[in-house]
Structures are given as C-alpha cells and as structure tokens.
MARBAMI-546766 format. One record per residue (C-alpha): z, x, y. Coordinates in steps of 0.5 Angstrom, whole numbers, plus 500, padded with zeros to 3 digits. Example, Ala and Ser with C-alpha at 12.3 -4.5 7.8 and 13.67 -1.06 7.14 Angstrom:
MARBAMI-546766
516525491/514527498/
//
This chain:
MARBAMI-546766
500500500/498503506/504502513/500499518/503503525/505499531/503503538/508500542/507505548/500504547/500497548/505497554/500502558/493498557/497491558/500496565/493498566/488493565/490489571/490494575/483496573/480489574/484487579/479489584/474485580/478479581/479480589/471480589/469474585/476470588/475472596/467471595/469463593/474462598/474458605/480462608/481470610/483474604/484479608/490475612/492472607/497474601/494470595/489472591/487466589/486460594/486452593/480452598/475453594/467453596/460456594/458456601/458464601/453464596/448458599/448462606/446468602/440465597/438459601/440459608/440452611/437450619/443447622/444444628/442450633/437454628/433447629/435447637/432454637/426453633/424446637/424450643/420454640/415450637/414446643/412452647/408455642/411461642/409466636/409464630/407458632/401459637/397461630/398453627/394448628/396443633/397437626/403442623/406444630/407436631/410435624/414440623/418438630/417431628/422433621/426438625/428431631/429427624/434433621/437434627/439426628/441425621/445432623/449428627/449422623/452426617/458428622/459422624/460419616/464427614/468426620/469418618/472420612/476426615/479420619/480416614/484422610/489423616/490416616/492416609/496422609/500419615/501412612/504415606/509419609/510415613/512411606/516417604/520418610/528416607/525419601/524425605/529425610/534424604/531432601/532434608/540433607/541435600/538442602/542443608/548441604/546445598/545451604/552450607/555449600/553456597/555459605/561457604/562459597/559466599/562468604/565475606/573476607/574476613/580481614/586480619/585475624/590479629/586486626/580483630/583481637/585487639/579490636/575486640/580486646/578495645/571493646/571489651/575494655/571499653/565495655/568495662/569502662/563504660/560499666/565502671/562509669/555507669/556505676/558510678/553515676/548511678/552511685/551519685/544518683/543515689/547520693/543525689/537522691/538521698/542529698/534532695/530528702/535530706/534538703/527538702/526534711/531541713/527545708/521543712/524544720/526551717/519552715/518551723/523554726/521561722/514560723/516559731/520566731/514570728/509567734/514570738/512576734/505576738/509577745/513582743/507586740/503585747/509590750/509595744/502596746/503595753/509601753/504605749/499605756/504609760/507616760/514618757/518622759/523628756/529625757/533620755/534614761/541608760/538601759/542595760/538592754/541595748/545590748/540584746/536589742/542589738/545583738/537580736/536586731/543583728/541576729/534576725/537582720/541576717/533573714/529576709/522572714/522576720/521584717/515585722/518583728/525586727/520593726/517591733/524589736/526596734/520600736/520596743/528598743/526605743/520605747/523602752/529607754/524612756/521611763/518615769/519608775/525604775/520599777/516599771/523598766/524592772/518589769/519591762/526588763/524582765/519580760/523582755/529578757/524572756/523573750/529574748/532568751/526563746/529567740/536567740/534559742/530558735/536563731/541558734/537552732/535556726/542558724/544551724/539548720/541553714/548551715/547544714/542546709/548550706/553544705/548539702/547544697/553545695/554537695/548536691/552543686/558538687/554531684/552535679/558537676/561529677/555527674/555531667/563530667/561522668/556522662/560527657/566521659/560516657/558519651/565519649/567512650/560510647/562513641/569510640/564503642/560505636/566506632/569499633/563496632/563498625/571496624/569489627/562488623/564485617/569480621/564478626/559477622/564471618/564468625/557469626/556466619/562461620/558459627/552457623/554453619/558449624/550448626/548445620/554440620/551438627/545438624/547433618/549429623/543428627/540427621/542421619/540418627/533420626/528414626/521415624/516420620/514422628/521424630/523426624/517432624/518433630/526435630/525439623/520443626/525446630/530447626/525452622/524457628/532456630/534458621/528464622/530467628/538467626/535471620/532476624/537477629/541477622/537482618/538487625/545487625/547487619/541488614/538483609/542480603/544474599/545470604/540471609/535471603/537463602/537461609/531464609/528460603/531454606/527455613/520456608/522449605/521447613/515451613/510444612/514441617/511445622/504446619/504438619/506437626/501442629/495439624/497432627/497435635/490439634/487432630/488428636/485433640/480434635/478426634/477425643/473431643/469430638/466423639/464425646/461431643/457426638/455421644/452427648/449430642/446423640/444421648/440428648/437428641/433421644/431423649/428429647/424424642/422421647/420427651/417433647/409429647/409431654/412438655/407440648/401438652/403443657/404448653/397446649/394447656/398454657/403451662/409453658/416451660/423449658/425442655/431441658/435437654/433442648/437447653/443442654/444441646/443448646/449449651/453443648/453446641/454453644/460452649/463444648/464445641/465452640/471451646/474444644/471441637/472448633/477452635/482445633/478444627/478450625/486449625/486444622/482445617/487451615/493446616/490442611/490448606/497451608/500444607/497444600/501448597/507447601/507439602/513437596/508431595/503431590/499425591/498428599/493434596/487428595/487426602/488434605/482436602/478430604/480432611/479440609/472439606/469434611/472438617/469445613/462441612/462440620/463447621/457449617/452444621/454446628/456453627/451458630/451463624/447470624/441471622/440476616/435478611/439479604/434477599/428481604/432487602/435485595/427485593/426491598/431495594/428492586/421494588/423501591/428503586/422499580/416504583/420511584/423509576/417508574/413513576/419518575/419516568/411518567/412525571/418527566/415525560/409529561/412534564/417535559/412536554/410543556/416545555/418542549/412544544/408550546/409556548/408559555/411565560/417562564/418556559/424558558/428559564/423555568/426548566/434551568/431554574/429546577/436544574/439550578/435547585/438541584/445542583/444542591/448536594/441531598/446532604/443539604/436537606/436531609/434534615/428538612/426531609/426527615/422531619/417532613/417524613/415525621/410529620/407526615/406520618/403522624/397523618/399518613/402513617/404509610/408515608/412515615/419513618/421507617/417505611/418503605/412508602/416513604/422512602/421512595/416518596/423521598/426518591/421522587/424528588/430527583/426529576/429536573/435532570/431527568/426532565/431535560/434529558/427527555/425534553/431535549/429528545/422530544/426536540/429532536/421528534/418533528/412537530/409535523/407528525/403531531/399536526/397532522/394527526/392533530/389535523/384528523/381530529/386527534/387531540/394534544/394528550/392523543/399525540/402525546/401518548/399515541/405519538/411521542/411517547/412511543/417514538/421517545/421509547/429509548/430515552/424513557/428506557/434511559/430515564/428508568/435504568/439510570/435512575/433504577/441504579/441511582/435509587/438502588/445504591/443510594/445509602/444515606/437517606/435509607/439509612/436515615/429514615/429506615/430502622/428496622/432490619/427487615/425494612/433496610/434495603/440493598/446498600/444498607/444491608/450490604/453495609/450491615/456485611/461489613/460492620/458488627/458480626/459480619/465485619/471480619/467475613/470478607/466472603/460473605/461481604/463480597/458474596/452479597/456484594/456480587/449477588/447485589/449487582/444482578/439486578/442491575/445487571/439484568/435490567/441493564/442488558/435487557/434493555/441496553/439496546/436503547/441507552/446509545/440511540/436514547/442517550/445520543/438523540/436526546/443530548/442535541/437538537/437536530/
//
C-alpha cells in the first residue's frame, strides 16, 4: 500500500498566492462593468453594474450633442457632407431630427420611471417610519449600554480636583509668562527701530565731519604755498588742536582727518608774518568750531545709541529666562495631563452618554420620516466628529471603534437625505430642460429646409437654434441636471448597500439606472477610434508576422543544412547584435523612416507601411528558433527526394516547410503578440490619432480626457486581448510540439 503524503504548507502557500495573483485579473473585469469610480471606492465589487464601457467602445452610440454637431454640419454641408447628393443630405437630417426627438421622449419616459422610483421608495419608509424609529432607539440604547459596561476606572474624584485646579494655575501662569515675552518682543522691536534710526544719524553726522575734511586739506595746502622759517613761534591754537586731536581720537572713521589735523597742528607753528598766522588762525578756528558742533551731536548720539544696546542686552537675558520658566512650566502642564488623562477621559465619555440619553428622549418626540431624517443625519456627523476628537486625545480603542460602527449605521441617513434635496432639485431643473429642448427640436424642424437652401447656393450659416440646444446640453444640463444627477445616482447606489430594507434596493436601482441611462443620452463624450487601432495593430503585427516567419525560414535553412564559410559563428554574431536594447537606436530609426519617406512616402513617419518595416528587424532570435528545429528533420527524407529529380528549393518548401509547420506557427504568434503590444516605436513615428495602434490608444485611455474613466480604461484593456487571445487558441496545438522539438537537436 502506497502513504498518500498530504503537502499542507504546499496548499496553504497556493491558496495565499492564487489571490494574490488574480486579483489583478478580477480589479480589471470588476472595474470594466461597474458605473462608480474603482478608484475612489474601497469595494472590488459594485451593485452597479453596466456594460455600458463595452457598447461605448464597439458601438459608439450619436447621442443628443453628437446629433446636434452633426446637424449643424450637415445643413451647412461641411466635408464629408459636401460629396453627398442632395437626397441622402435630407434623410440623414430628416433621421438624426427624428432621433433627437425620440431622444428627449426617452428622457422623459427614463425620468417618469425614475420619478415613480423615488415616490415608491418614499412611501414605503414613510411606511417603515416607527419600524424605523424603534431601531434607531434599540441601537442608542445598545450604544449607551455597552459604554457604561466598559468604561475605564476613573480613579479618585479629590486626585482629579486638584490635578485640575494645578493645570488651571499652570495654565494662568504660562499665560502670564506668554504676556509678558510677547510685552518684551514689543519692546524689543521698538528698541531695534530706534537703533537702526540713530545708526543712521550717526552714519550722517560721521559723513559730516569728514566733509569738514576737505577745508581743513585746503589749508594744508594753503600753508605748503608759503615760506617756514627755523625757528619754533607760540601758537594760541595748540590747545584746540589737542582737544579736536583728543575728540576725534575716541572714533576709529576719522583717521584721515586726525592726519590732516596733525599735519595742520604742526605747520602752523612756523610762520614768517603774525599777519598771515592771524588769517590761518581765524580760518582754522571756524572749522573747529563746526567739528566740536557735530562731536558733540555725534558724542550724544553714540551715548544713547550705547544705552539702547545695553536695553536690548537686558531684553535679551529677560527673554531667555521667561522662555526657560515657560518650557519648564509647560513640562509639568505636559505632565499632569497625563495624571489626568484617563480621569478626563471618563468624563468626556460620561458627557456623551449623557448625549445620548438627550437624544433618546428627543426620539420618542420626533414625528414623520422627513423630521426623523433629518434629526438622525445629524446625529452622525456629532458621533464622528466626537470619534475624531477622541482618537486625537487618547488613540483609538473598543470604545471608539463601536461608537463608530453605530454612526456607520446613521450613515444612510444622510446619503437619504441628500438624495432627496438633490432629486428635488434635479426634477425642477429637468423639466425646464426637457420643455426647451423640445421647443427647439420643432423649431428646427420646422426651419432647416431654408437654411440647407442657402447652403445648397453657397451661403452657409448657422442654424441658430441648433446653437441654442448645443448650448443648453453643453451648460444647463451639465451645471444643473447632471451635477445633481450624478448625486443622486450615486446615493442611490451607496443606499443599497446601507439602507436596512431589502425591498428598497428595487426602487433604488430603477432610480440609479433610469438616471444613469439619461446621463448616456445627453452626455458630451469624446470621440475615440479604439476599433481603428484594434484593426491598425492586427494588420500591423499580422503583416510583419508573417513576413518575418517566411524570411526566418528561408534564412534559416542555410544555416541548418549546408556547408559554407561563417555558418558558424554568422548566426550567433546577429544574436549577439540584438542582445542590444531597441531604445538603443530608436533615434537611427526615425531618422531613417524621415528620410525614407521623402523618397518612399508610404515608408515614412507616420504611416502604418513603416511602422511595420521598423518591426521586420527582429529576425535573428527567430532564425535560431527554427533552425534548431530543421536540425532536428533528417536529412535522408530531402536526399531522397533529391535522388528523384527534386531540386533543393522543392525540398524545402515541399518538404521541411510542411513538416516545420508547428515552429513556424510558433514564430507567428509569438512575434504577432511582441508587435501587437509593442509602445515605444509606434508612439514615436505615428502621430495621427487615427493611425495610432492598440497600445498606443489604450495609453490614450489612461491619459488626457480619459485619464479618470478606469472603466473605459479597463474595458479596451479586456477588448485588446481578444486577438491575441483567439490567434493563441486556435493555434495552440502546436506552441508545445514547435517549442520542444526546436529547443534540442536529436
């Protein structure tokens, strides 16, 4: 008997990875069918549910602005339209008229049901009210319950005075303290302005003396002019000199003019006349008498500039030891609070309860499902924002995790009420919408005839109504009809899922889905080519396939069965050459795709033709792949049909071709899928929007107008794979026997 072994680590690791693998898989189909955001929204699965995506990408419908644009246009017989014959011009307005009425007709019915919805929903809770009402009280009372049950010992009731009373004096201290730094901050500030004012009468008074400099140079060189003699003569000045010598002394500004003082003071002594010494004299007197002015303004000016420095020194030291007693008081503050957290928080706890006791009691006086709503959907944004307050203070536990769970259960309370605001708005501006819209599709019907005359004989104007509906879709309905629709219709969903009532989801989605289908019909979408570039990649990645399976395989055949100088490292050489990444000569490429095209205009930029000439290049892996598996055909079968007359190329294509059939089929899909999801080199050389191909337009989903419509985005991304997918199982059948007969020789 053989012991069956039973891998239990095994099994737990696949059944740990298998989600974790497909759950991309399951984000992508889920997100491609459902009508909310995935990427605002925490479920992977939606009860809104649509194929919508899939329609807008395979068969884009003319709703009610692509029918306006394309009226216009024809009317006015702008290309295309010019090149039809005046019968098809008339029916094809004539039908697009036609749709756009039974456009507005389906809006009305959709909006009839949806009415009808909201009516029946109403009425049934309206219905529910005491049923309602009752659960509302049993969870308050379950709430209140299990808070009382688990609150936290609160400790001594005298421990928590006085802990209180200490912060409150701490409080009023720190307060006192702040005063007072922010009083010397004042005075500080007011200090600096007056420091930095005599800083600059300073500055002026020192600018001042040194002009003095100049009169007192002018009688250096005045004394130079004259004769000196030998012998020293008494001068009455030398005591000015000294005293201006002394004065100036003090100030490191005025060594220029204390060496011209000096040289004066010594000049000056030696004279020839009394007369001339009397002039000097004079002169020099009144120059000293305009100095010691401006030292004595100057001598004031540093003194007072002297005493504020020394108040600003004194601010200083009051300021750092006002900010060391704060610190400190603020540390004891810090450390009471966390003597008196758990007490105060038993309070704030008790304090909500007590709310909740208010609040049963306001229940049982509430009348009516509006009054109810609307007392409720208060009560949940009070229970959150006492959560948040809570969490910040003391963290997140038990406590707040239920009060929490309660205001979640309030939560359709709100989502209710807004629907019902937004869906009154959304009824009065929707009808005004519908009324216009329907004035203007008659008269437009009524006048096309004569505006298509004019245009018939080369006058080509506007209809004006066809501006106004353009207009009203474009502004009115977006502003007021679908911003409140668009709430709504998301309520609707959100209330699904929260509402407690099962029979209410019936009415909600009528409302959702009638709402959603009117969206669809007046919505301005934007125009996209994904089936263009589905087919632009299939014929791109088909062509170069196959093109590059026909050179591999007669390359390839060279190198498997004869003889020649190079075969054997000729081979590994172009292996070698594109072990190089593309990015490499991306460059080289586009420049020779420009230049190409000036001669070969179908081999240029921005052409499919080039594109997959570019694509060709990828050969050598290929090559080796199939000539490894002509290895492995004998070469017997080709000698003896060589014996009966056949010639080499009759072997080959009569004979290894058809027996090489599963690794050239391998050859085809593999480099079909390369080519099919290659980006870079597409998105450099085509341009045109039309030309772009698979990858590039599904980038396109995910960038610019598309780049918040994840649905759309994952839609084409599901859409893109089917190619791929049906070449892959069609031919699937021969991937194993191409892939493993090719890989040894034997």
């Amino acid at each position: 008997m053989v012991e069956r072994k039973t891998y239990f680590l095994t099994h737990i690791i696949l059944w740990i990875l298998i989600p974790l693998i497909l759950f991309p898989v399951v984000w992508v189909v889920s997100t491609s069918i459902r009508r909310d955001e995935a990427a605002f929204s925490t479920k992977i699965f939606s009860s809104r549910i649509s194929l919508q995506n899939y329609k807008d990408l395979l068969a884009p419908e003319k709703n009610m602005p692509a029918l306006v644009q394309e009226l216009q246009n024809l009317i006015m017989l702008t290309p295309p339209y010019d090149s039809w014959d005046r019968g098809r011009v008339e029916r094809e307005i004539e039908k697009d008229i036609s749709n756009l009425k039974s456009y507005i007709d389906e809006t009305k019915s959709r909006y009839d049901k949806a009415e009808k919805g909201y009516r029946d929903l109403n009425n049934y809770l309206a219905l529910k009210t005491n049923e309602i009402k009752n659960n509302i009280y049993l969870q308050l009372e379950a709430l209140k319950k299990y808070l009382e049950e688990n609150l936290p010992k609160k400790g001594e009731e005298s421990n928590l005075s006085i802990k209180l009373s200490e912060l409150k004096i701490l409080k009023e201290r720190i307060n006192n303290l702040n005063y007072k730094i922010s009083q010397n901050r004042e005075e500080y500030n007011k200090v600096l302005v007056k420091i930095d004012a005599l800083q600059r009468e300073i500055l002026e008074i020192n600018n001042k003396i040194n002009a003095l400099n100049n009169e007192i140079t002018f009688l250096n060189n005045k004394l130079d002019q004259y004769s000196l003699v030998s012998y020293k003569k008494a001068s009455s000045l030398d005591r000015v000199f000294s005293s201006l010598i002394d004065r100036l002394s003090k100030y490191s500004d005025f060594d220029l003019l204390l060496q011209n003082i000096r040289s004066l003071s010594r000049k000056i002594k030696y004279f020839t006349s009394d007369s001339k010494y009397l002039y000097f004299q004079a002169s020099f007197l009144k120059v000293s008498e305009n100095l010691n002015n401006l030292i004595d303004q100057l001598d004031a000016k540093v003194s007072e500039l002297n005493a504020y420095n020394r108040k600003v020194a004194i601010l200083n030291q009051e300021n750092e030891f006002l900010e060391m007693q704060k610190e400190l008081l603020q540390n004891q503050e810090e450390n009471i609070k966390e003597e008196v957290r758990p007490l105060t928080k038993v309070d704030q706890l008790k304090e909500f309860i007590s709310s909740l006791d208010a609040k049963l009691d306001k229940l049982q006086t509430v009348d009516g499902l509006d009054a109810l709503i609307n007392e409720v959907s208060v009560w949940e944004g009070e229970f959150r924002d006492f959560v948040t307050s809570y969490i910040i203070e003391y963290g997140r536990d038990n406590l707040s995790s239920r009060i929490e769970n309660t205001a979640d259960k309030f939560k359709w309370f709100n989502d209710y009420k807004t629907l019902k605001d937004r869906f009154e708005n959304l009824s009065s501006y929707l009808t005004k919408n519908l009324q216009k819209a329907n004035e203007l599709t008659s008269i437009i019907e009524s006048r096309w005839r004569s505006f298509f005359e004019k245009s018939l004989q080369g006058d080509k104007t506007y209809l004006p109504e066809l501006d106004s509906l353009y207009n009203l879709i474009k502004t009115d309905f977006v502003n007021f009809v679908s911003a409140n629709m668009n709430i709504v219709s998301k309520k609707a969903g959100d209330l699904m899922d929260n509402v407690p009532f099962k029979e209410t989801k019936r009415w909600l989605n009528v409302i959702d889905s009638e709402l959603f289908r009117i969206d669809q019909i007046w919505k301005q979408k934007t125009k996209h080519y994904f089936l263009k570039w589905v087919r632009n990649s299939i014929v791109v990645s088909g062509i170069a396939a196959i093109i590059t399976t026909l050179i591999c395989s007669l390359a390839a055949y060279p190198f498997s069965r004869m003889r020649f100088w190079g075969r054997r490292y000729g081979i590994l050489t172009l292996l070698l050459i594109q072990m190089f990444p593309s990015t490499v000569y991306m460059i080289a490429i586009y420049s020779l795709l420009n230049i190409l095209g000036r001669f070969i205009p179908f081999l240029g930029l921005d052409t499919l033709s080039g594109l997959t000439f570019v694509y060709l290049g990828n050969i050598a892996y290929n090559m080796y792949l199939i000539k490894g598996y002509y290895d492995t055909i004998p070469d017997s079968l080709e000698e003896s049909a060589m014996i009966d007359g056949a010639t080499r190329f009759q072997t080959f294509y009569k004979i290894v071709l058809p027996l090489a059939r599963p690794i050239l089929t391998v050859v085809v899909i593999l480099t079909f899928m390369s080519i099919f999801n290659e980006f870079i080199f597409a998105r450099i050389i085509l341009q045109d929007a039309q030309k772009y191909t698979y990858a590039i337009g599904l980038w396109t989903f995910s960038s610019g107008p598309y780049q918040t419509e994840w649905g759309l985005f994952t839609a084409a991304a599901l859409l893109g794979m089917l190619p791929m997918t049906i070449l892959f199982l069609s031919l699937q059948k021969y991937i194993v026997s191409g892939l493993t007969k090719g890989a040894v020789k034997g």
